[in-house]
N, C-alpha and C positions, 0 to 999 in steps of 0.2 A: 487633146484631152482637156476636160473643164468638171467645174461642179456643177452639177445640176441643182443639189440641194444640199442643204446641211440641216441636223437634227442631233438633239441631246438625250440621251437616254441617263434620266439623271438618277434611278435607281438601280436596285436589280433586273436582269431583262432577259431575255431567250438568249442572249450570246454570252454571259456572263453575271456574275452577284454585284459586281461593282460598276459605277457609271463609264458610260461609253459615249463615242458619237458616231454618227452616224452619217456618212457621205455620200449618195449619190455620183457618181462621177461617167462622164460621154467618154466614149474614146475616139469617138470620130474618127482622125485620121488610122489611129492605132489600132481601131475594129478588127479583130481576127489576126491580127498581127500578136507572134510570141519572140520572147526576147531569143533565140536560138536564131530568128530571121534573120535578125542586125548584126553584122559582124564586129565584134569587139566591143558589144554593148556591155558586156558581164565584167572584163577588164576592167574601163574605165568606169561604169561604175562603183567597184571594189574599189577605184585606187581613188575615185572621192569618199566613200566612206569604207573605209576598211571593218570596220565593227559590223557590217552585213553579212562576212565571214562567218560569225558568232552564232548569229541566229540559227534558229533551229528550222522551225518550221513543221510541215509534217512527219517530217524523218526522226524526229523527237533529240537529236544531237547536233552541236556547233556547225557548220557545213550544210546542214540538210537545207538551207534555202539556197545555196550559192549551188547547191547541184539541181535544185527547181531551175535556177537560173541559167544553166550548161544545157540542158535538156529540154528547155523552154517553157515558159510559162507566161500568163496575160498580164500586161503591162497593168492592169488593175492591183494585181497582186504585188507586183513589184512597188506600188506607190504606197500600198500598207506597208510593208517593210521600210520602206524609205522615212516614212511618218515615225513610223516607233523608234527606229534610230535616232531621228534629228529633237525627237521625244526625248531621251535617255543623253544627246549631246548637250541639252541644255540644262539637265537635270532632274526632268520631269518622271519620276520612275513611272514608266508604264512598262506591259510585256507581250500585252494581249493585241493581236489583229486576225481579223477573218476580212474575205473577200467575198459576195455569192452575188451569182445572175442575179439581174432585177427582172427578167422578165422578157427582155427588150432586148436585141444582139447588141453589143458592142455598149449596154450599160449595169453597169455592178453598184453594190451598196459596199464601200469599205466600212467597214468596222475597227475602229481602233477603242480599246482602253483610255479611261480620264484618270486622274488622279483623283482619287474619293473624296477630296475635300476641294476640289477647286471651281467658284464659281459658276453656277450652272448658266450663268449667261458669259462668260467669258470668251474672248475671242482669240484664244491661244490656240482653241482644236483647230479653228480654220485656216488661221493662218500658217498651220505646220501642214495644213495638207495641199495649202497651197503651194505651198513652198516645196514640198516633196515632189508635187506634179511640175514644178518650173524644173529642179530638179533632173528630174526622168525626164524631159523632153531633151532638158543639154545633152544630158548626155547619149538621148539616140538619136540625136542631129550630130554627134561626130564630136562632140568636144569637152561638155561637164565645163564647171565652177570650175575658175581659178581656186585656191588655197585661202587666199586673201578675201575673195569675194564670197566663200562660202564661212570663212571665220566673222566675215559683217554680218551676215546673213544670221547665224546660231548667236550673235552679239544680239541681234535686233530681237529674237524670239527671246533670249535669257533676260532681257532685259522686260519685256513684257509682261511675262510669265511673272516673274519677280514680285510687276506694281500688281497685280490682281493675285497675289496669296497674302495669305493671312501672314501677319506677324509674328514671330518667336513665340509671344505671349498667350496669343491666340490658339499656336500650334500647339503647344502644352495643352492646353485644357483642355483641347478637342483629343490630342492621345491621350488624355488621362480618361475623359469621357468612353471614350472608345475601348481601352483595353477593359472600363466595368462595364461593357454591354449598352450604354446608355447610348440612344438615337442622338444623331447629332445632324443639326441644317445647320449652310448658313446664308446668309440673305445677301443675294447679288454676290458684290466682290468688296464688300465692307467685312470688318471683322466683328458685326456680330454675328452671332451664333445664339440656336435653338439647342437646348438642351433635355431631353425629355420630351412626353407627351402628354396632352392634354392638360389635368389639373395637377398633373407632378413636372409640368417642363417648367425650365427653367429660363433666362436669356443672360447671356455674356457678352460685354464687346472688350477684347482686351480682357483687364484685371479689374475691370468692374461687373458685377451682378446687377440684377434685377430692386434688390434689395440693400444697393450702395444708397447710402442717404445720400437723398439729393444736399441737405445742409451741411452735412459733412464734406462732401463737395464742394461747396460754394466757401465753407470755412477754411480749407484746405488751399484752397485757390487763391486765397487773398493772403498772400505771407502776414501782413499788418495783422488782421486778424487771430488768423492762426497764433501769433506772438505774445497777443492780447490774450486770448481765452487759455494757449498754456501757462505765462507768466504768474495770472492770479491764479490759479492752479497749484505753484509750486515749484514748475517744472524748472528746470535751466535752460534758459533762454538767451542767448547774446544782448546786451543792453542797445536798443534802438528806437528806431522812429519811421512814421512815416512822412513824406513829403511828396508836397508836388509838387516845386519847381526846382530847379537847380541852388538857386538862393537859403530854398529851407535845408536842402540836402549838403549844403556847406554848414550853415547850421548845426545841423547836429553831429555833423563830422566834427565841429570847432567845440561840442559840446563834450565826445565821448573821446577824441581824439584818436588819432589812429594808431595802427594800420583798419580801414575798416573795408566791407564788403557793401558796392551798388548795386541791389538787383530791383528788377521789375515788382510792382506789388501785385503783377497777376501771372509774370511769365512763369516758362516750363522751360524744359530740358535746357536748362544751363544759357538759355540765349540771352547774352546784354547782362548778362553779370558779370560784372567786375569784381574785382582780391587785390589784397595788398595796397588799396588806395591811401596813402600818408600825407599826400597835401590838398589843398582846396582844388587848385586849378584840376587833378585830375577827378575827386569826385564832382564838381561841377561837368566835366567832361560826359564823366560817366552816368549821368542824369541823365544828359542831354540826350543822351545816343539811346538809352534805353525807353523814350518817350516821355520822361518827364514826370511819370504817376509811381515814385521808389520806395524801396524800404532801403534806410543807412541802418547798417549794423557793427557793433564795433566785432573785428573778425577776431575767430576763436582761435585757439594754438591746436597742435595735435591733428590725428589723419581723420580723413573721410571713411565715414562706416554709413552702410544702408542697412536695416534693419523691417525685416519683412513681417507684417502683424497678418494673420488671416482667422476671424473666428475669436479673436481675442487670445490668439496661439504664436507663438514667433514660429516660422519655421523657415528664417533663413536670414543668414548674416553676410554680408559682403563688404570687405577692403575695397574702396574707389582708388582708382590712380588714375590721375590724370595725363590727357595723351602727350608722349614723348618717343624720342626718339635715340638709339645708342651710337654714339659714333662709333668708328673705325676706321678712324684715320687718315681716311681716302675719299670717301662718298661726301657728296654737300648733304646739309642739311634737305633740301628738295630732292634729290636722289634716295636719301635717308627714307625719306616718308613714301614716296612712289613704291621704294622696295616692302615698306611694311603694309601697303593698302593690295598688294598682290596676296596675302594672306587670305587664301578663300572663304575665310569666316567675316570678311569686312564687308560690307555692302554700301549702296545707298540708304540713308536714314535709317529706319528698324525695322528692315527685312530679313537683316541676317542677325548672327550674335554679338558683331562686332561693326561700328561704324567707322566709314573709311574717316581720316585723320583732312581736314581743308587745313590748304595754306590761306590767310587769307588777312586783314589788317590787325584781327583778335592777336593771332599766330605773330605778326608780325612784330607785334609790341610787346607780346611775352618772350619771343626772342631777343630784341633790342638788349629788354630789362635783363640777361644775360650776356652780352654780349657778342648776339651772333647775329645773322639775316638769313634769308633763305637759299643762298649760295655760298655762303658759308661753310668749314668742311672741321667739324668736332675732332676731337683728339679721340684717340682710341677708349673705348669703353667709358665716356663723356655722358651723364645722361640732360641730354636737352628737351625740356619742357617745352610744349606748345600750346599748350593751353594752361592756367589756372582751375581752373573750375576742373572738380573727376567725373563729370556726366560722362555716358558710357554716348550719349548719344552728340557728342564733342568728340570722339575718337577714342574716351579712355577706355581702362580697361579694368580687369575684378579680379581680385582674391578670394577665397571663401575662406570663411572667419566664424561659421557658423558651430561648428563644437567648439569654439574659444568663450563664446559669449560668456560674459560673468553674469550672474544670476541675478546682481543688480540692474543691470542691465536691460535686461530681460522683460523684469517688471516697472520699469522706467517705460518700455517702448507700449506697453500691453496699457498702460494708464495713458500712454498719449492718444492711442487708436481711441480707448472706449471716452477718452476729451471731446477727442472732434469729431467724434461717433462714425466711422468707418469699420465698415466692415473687413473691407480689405488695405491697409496702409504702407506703405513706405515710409520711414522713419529716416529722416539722416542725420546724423550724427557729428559733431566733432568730438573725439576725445584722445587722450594720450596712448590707449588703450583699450581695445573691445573687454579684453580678460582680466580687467584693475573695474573694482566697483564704483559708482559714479563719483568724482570728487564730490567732495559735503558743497551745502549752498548756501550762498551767504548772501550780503548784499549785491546789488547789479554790478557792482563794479569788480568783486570780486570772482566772479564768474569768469571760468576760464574753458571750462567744456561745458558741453549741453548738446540739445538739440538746436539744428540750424533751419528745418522744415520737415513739412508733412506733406505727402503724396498721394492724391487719390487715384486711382486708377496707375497704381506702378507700372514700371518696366520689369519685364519679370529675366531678360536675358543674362546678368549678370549672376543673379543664381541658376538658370540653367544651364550656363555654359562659361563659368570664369576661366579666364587665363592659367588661371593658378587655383589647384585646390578640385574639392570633391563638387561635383555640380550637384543638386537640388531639385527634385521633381516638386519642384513649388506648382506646377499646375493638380498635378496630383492633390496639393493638400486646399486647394479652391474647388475644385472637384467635392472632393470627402464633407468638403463644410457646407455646398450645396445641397447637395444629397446626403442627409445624414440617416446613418441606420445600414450604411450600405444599398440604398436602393437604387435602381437602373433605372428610375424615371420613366417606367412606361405604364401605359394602362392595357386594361384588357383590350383584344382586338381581336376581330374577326371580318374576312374578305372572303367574299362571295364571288363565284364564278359561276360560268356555264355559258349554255349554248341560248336555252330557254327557263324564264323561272327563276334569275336572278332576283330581278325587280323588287316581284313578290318576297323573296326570301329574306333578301334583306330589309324590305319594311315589317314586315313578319319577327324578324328573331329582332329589331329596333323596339319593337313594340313589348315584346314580350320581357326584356330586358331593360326596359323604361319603371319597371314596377318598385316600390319603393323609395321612388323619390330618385333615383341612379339617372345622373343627365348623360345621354348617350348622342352624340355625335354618328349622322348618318350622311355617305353619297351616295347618290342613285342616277339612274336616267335621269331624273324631274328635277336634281339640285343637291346642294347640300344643308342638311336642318342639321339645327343645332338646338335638343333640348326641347324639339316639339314646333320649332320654329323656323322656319326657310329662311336661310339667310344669301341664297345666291341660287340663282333660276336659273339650270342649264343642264346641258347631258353629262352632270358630274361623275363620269366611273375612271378618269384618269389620275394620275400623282397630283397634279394640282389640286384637285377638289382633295386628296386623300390630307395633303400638305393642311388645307384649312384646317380638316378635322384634328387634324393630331394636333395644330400649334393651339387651336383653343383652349384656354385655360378653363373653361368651361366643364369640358366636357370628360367625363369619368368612363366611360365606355366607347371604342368605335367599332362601327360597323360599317364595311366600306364594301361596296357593291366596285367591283374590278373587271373590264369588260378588254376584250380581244385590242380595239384598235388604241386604248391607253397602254395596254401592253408590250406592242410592237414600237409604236411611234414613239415613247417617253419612258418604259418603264414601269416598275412600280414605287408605288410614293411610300414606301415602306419596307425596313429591309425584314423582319421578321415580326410572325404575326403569331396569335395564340392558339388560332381556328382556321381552319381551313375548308371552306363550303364548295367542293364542284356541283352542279344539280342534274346536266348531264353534258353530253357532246355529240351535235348534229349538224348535218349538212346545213351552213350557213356562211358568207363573206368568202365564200369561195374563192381563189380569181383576183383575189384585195390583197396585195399587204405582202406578196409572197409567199398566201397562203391555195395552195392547190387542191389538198386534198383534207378530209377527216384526219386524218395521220396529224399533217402539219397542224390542225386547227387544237389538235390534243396537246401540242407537243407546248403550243403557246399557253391556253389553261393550266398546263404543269406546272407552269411557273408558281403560281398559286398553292401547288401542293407542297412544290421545293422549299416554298419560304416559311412553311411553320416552323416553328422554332423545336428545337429537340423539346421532348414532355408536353409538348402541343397537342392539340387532336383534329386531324383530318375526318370528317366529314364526308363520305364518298356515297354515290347512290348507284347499287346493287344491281338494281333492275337495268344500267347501261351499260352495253359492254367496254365499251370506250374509257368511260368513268373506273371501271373494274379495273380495266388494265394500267389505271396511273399506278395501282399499289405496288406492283412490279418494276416500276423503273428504277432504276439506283441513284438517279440523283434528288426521287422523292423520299428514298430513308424512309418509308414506312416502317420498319423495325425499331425507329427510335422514336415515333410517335404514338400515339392514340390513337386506333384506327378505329373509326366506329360508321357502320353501315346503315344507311337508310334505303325503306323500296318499297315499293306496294305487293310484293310477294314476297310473303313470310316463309313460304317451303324452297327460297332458293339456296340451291347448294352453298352457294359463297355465305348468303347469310347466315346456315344450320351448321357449318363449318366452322366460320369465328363464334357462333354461340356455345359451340360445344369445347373450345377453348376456353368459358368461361368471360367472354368477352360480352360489349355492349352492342345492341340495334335497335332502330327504330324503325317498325312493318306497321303492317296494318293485317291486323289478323282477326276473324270473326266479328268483324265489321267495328273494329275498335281499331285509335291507335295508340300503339303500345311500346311501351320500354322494353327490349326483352334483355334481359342480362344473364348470362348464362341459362338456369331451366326455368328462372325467375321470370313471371309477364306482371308488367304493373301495366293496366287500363289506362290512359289519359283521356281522352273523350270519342268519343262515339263518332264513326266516318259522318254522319247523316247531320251532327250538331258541327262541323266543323267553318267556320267562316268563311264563304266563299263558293264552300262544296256544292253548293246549289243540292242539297241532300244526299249528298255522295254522289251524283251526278258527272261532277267534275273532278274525277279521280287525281290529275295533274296535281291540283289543288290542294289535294291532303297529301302528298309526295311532297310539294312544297312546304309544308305545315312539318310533315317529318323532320324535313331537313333543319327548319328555323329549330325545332324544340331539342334535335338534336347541338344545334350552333347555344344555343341559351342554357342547354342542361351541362356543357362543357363548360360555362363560364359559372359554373356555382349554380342557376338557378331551381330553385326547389318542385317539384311538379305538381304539386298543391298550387303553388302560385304562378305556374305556366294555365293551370286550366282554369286559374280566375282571369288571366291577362288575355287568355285566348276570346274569353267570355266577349270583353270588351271591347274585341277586334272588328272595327266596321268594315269591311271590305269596302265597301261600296267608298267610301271616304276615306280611310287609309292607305287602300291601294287602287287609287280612281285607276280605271279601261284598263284594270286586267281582269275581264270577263265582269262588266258594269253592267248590270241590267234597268231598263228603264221603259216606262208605259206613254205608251200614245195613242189613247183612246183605247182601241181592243187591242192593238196588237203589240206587240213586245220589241225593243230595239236591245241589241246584244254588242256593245264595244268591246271591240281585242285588240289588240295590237301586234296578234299573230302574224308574222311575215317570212318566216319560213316553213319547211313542205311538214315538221315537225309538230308545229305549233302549230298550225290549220291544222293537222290530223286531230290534235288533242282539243281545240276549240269546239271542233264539227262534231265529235263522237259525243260530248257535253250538249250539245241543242239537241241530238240524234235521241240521247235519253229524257229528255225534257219535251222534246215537242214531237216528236219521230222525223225520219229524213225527207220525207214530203213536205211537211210544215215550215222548211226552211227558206227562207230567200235573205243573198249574202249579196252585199256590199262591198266592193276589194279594190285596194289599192294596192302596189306591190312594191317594192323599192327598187328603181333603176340602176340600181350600182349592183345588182343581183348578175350572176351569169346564166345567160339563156338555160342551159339545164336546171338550174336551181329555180328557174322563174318555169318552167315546162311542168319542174315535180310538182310546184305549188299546187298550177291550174290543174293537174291530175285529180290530185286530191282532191280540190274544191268543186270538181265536176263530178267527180265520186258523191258529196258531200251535198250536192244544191243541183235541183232542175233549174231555177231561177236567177240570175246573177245581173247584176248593173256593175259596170267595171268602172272606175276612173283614172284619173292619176294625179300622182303625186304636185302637190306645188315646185318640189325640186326634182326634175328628170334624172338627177344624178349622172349626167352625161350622153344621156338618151336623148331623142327626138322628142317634141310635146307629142305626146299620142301614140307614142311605140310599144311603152310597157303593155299598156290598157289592150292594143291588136294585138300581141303576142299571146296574152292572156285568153285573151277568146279564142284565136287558134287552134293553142292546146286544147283547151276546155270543147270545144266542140269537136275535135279529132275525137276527144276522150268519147264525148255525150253528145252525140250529134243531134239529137233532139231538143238541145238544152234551149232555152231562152234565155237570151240575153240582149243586153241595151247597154248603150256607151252613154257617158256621163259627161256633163263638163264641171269640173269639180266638184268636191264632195259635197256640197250642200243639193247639188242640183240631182247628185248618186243616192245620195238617203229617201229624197222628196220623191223618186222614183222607183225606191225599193218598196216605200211603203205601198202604193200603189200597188202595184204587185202582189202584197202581203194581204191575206185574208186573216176577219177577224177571229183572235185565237194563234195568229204564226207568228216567227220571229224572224225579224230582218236584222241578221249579223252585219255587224260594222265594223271593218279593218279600217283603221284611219292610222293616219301618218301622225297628227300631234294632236295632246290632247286638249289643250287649250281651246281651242279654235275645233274641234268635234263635242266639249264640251259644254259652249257657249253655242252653238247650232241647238240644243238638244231642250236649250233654253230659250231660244230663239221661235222653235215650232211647238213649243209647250210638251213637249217629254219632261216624265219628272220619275225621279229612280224609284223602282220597283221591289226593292228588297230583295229578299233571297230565293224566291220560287217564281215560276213560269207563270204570266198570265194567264188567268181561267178562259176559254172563251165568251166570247157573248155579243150583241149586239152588230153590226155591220159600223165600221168605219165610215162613218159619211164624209165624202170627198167630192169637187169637182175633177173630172179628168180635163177638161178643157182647162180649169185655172190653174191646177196643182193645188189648192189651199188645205192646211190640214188643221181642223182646229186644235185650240189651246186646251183641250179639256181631258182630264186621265185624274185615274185615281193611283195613289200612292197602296204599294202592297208591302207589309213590313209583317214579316210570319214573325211570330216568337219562338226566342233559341234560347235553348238552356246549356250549359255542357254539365255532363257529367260529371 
């Protein structure tokens, strides 16, 4: 058994709302083999993990998988269980796995559950499913994990898992984000984080914002400084200096006299500070070892207090105690600290709430200065200090102290934040007292509390989780002062689906929802623009492209065009959307993905339905049955949404139905298309003025047009200003090769990019009323990743549709032979029309140059091309130049040589005038 592949589904997805992954796995030897085969497989594996027990499984209760496994079941299935368990041994709550055929005997896709916030590039899913299939093979080779071997094993994974999560810090603000609805990324397995969308996101790393002053940072960071700009301020401040060598730093020890404190003038979390220094030889010491660039401070009396500023607001006070140890009588001091670092709350560094306690030279000399070493064994209830310094991130530990605070206090710490201009600060303190107001201030000398530093980017664990005392949703109130007003940080949003007519739709409702200045952020096939502007060239309908749109600070609107295989493979990039667009659902990608049938291809576009958000509006078109029946499924919730129907037949029951409820549609009725709201019909413009419609022509076209003004009339837009926006819509240029008309010489060239049996029907019926079915000669390419029925229906249709055809193929066979698609093609098509003419091509250029030929002056030669770039630069290349919205007149004869091919560069541009209504 092996992996074949691994894959992240970093959003919501067909198996579930939350991220998953996705495994591939052979089972080679274990093909067809169920665990009932192997005697005593079920034992030993229960007696290495006993919590398999637990699991439910189908049977919906404790037991129901352990009687899968009595009964037998595929060693696939049994590796998702093994996964989620060694998931939940290291901590990782997950609960979710499925198992389904890929396709292929003896290979399955596991499904497991990710933890919603955990790196999307991380490499924790693979290696627990690797380790689940090492696992399962032990133990049906007769043996299983030792105890020991399988406790290193969930060591090595807890330890992994660990380095690639987010921080205490981090985890706060992402639950605080989360329980107001606010979207939350975060980038790789760093802890920052995306907060919001588009011109309302926000960025966090840790306990700094987007909006942390970099100067207050840099002033924060330089204790010297910091000293300086509080001092002349007012503030209390320990009398000191800076220095930078060992020499000045006796200096000013032999100036303020001791006891004084050596710290770094630029370090953090307590490293290379020294306390209690009272002669030269140790602050010279203590220089040396901290690099030599220090601040000497003469030390203050009274305990460590942290003081949390967010907003120019305190909302959080903490007692530091520095780490120690209790005797009893018996244990050494090293026994001591081992017993206390098993404490599940201690970790490495700031992963957990608590840092484990190092023994180590620092330990060694604050022990001394009491009288003990590290094998040493304290008196009963003895408390032994190991460090000086109370950073949490040294071993100490925290009280909260925050309803104590005295109100001098208070505005003591709010005047130091708005000093060093922090938005978010840590304040620490020495004073005799958090609840006694500040001693008065006098000269330097007579200073005896005050503040000892300032923190930019705090630690936030000690108010989330002290030792002692009430914990503090301090991410909560960095959340609140982000987002003020209460807002969720997101923008409007709508995601487009379907089978056919995406594309369109969503450059369509882009357009129309661009009006008054609104920068709206668009994906599509061709890329993602931002604003009017392409900022990245490719088949954007995945999470990744959606991921651009929403982090743009840019953009105030999105529109994301959401297609089948970003669906399955990743996901969506979005967990709840405002609109919901399906356009319909057809026979297409058959055969792909694990998709077989219309059923499954519905079940995938649901997703789209699933994830409007409640008070959302679904979007759904009438005229499909497929489409129809998403309203019906229960986990589309249509009862809690807006359901509003579009179609090009106005008398269909579904839609005379929800209008007699007093509900909203958009038909097209008496050749208008129209709003109807209960018995209400508000006109929008005329089917024949519609962009694109080639005069109503192209019926597709204004169903597409429904659908956008239905997506735009949801998001607020007024219909006065849909039918000046529609005015403005060039087809030809805002949605190049979908139904592009273009002149070469007399005869007309027609680009689609129809490639299923669906969208040929509705291309063909469109020339059928513009030029009639004789007049046509078609140019096709087809996609080789199609299944022979779905490539068979095509050429039906098209042989229905064209006496005339030049077939070619694709530059990517898609796993085909060169030349296979293109003879299948003709097959069908002359099974269908055995009369038919047709010619084989070798690639497109050489397929158009020989359509036309074919074409009489006055006919159009339809072009299905694979991309458009390179069909659009051909079109340029033989002097075609776009045609505007109506059919070329006939006239004169095309003069060509048949022996050369040459076709001149000579045509006239035809641009009708449109008005709308």
């Amino acid at each position: 058994m092996k992996i074949e592949s691994l894959r992240r589904l970093r959003g919501p997805n067909v198996y579930l709302s939350r991220p998953a992954v996705v495994a591939r796995l052979c089972l080679d030897e274990l093909s067809g083999q169920e665990t009932c085969d192997v005697t005593g497989f079920t034992e030993r594996l229960l007696r290495a993990l006993p919590g398999l027990s637990e699991h439910h499984c189908a049977a919906g209760s404790p037991g129901g998988f352990v009687s899968r496994l009595r009964n037998g079941t595929y060693f696939g299935h049994v590796t998702e269980h093994v996964c989620i368990e060694l998931s939940q041994l290291i901590g990782r709550d997950v609960s979710f796995g499925r198992t389904v055929a890929a396709g292929e005997p003896g290979v399955y896709d596991v499904i497991v559950e990710c933890p919603v916030d955990e790196s999307p590039e991380s490499h924790v899913p693979g290696e627990l499913i690797a380790t689940a299939i090492d696992l399962v093979l032990e133990v049906h080779g007769g043996s299983g994990p030792g105890a020991a071997t399988l406790t290193e094993r969930l060591a090595g994974l807890a330890a992994l898992a660990e380095r690639e999560a987010t921080g205490p810090s981090t985890r706060s603000i992402i639950a605080a984000a989360r329980r107001r609805g606010i979207p939350v990324e975060r980038f790789d397995d760093l802890s920052l984080i995306r907060l919001g969308w588009g011109n309302r996101r926000r960025l966090a790393w840790a306990a700094m914002t987007d909006r942390t002053s970099g100067l207050g940072v840099d002033i924060a960071g330089d204790k010297h400084v910091t000293r300086r700009v509080l001092g002349e301020a007012g503030v209390p401040v320990a009398p000191g200096g800076a220095a930078r060598n060992p020499a000045e730093a006796v200096e000013l020890f032999e100036e303020f006299g001791g006891p004084v404190v050596v710290k770094p003038r630029t370090g953090n979390h307590g490293r290379h500070v020294a306390l209690n220094l009272t002669t030269a030889a140790g602050v010279e010491r203590a220089c040396t070892e901290a690099g030599g660039d220090v601040v000497v401070e003469r030390q203050l009396s009274g305990r460590d207090y942290r003081v949390l500023v967010v907003a120019g607001e305190v909302v959080a006070a903490a007692e530091r105690i520095a780490a120690h140890v209790v005797g009893d009588g018996r244990a050494t001091v090293r026994e001591l600290v081992e017993r206390t670092n098993t404490d599940p709350r201690r970790g490495i560094g700031h992963s957990r709430a608590l840092t484990r306690i190092t023994l180590d030279d620092t330990s060694a000399r604050v022990l001394r200065g009491q009288g003990h070493e590290p094998e040493s064994v304290p008196a009963a209830e003895e408390v032994v200090w190991l460090r000086e310094n109370a950073n949490l991130s040294t071993g100490g530990t925290s009280r909260d102290v925050t309803d104590q605070l005295h109100p001098d206090v208070t505005r003591l710490c709010q005047r130091v934040a708005a000093l060093v201009g922090l938005d978010i600060a840590g304040i620490d303190l020495r004073l005799p007292d958090i609840a006694a107001p500040v001693p008065p201030i006098g000269e330097p000398e007579q200073i005896t509390a005050g503040v000892i530093e300032v923190n930019a980017v705090p630690g936030l664990r000690m108010h989330l989780a002290p030792v002692h005392g009430r914990a503090r949703d301090v991410g909560d109130a960095i959340v609140r002062a982000m987002f003020a007003g209460g807002s969720d940080g997101r923008i409007p949003t709508v995601a487009v689906t379907g089978t056919n007519g995406k594309t369109t739709v969503t450059r369509l409702t882009a357009h129309l929802l661009r009006g008054n200045g609104t920068r709206v952020g668009v994906t599509s096939t061709d890329g993602v623009v931002i604003d009017g502007r392409t900022v990245h060239v490719s088949d954007a309908t995945g999470p990744r492209s959606a991921q651009m749109v929403l982090g743009d600070p840019q953009v105030e609107v999105a529109v994301l065009e959401t297609a089948r295989g970003g669906l399955l493979r990743r996901g969506l990039g979005y967990d709840w959307s405002d609109v919901g667009v399906i356009t319909n659902i057809t026979a297409d990608h058959l055969g792909q993905d694990g998709l077989d049938s219309i059923d499954d291809l519905a079940h995938v576009k649901a997703l789209v339905a699933e994830r409007v958000r409640d008070g959302g509006t679904l979007v759904l078109n009438a005229d499909d049955p497929w489409v129809r029946s998403l309203a019906d499924r229960p986990r589309v919730r249509a009862d809690r949404k807006r359901l509003v129907w579009f179609g090009l037949d106005a008398t269909n029951p579904v839609v005379t139905e929800h209008l007699a409820r007093g509900a909203t549609a958009y038909v097209l009725h008496d050749g208008w298309l129209v709003q109807a709201t209960g018995a209400r019909r508000t006109p929008l413009v005329r089917l024949a003025e519609v962009p694109g419609a080639y005069g109503g022509a192209a019926l597709h076209v204004a169903a597409n047009t429904l659908a956008a003004i239905a997506a735009a009339r949801a998001l607020g837009a007024r219909p006065e200003t849909l039918v000046d926006r529609l005015a403005e819509f060039d087809f030809s240029v805002e949605n190049p090769g979908r139904g592009t008309l273009f002149r070469l010489g007399e005869v007309s060239i027609f680009l689609d990019y129809a490639h299923n049996p669906a969208a040929l029907a509705a291309t063909l019926r469109t020339l059928h009323r513009l030029w009639g079915a004789e007049r046509c000669v078609a140019t096709v390419t087809l996609p080789g990743d199609r299944r022979d029925d779905l490539l068979a229906a095509s050429a039906q249709i098209l042989a229905d549709g064209v006496t005339r055809v030049v077939l070619y193929d694709d530059s990517d066979p898609r796993g085909r032979r060169p030349g296979e698609v293109s003879a299948f093609v003709e097959r069908e098509m002359r099974a269908r029309r055995p009369k038919l003419c047709a010619e084989r091509a070798d690639g497109c250029r050489d397929a158009v140059v020989r359509a036309v030929r074919l074409a009489a002056p006055g006919e159009v030669v339809l072009v299905i091309y694979e991309k458009w770039a390179p069909i659009r630069a051909l079109m340029a290349e033989l002097g075609a130049v776009p045609a505007g919205g109506a059919p070329v007149a006939a006239g004169s004869m095309l003069p060509h040589s048949p022996a050369s091919g040459a076709i001149p560069a000579v045509a006239r541009s035809l641009t009708p005038s449109r008005k709308l209504v």
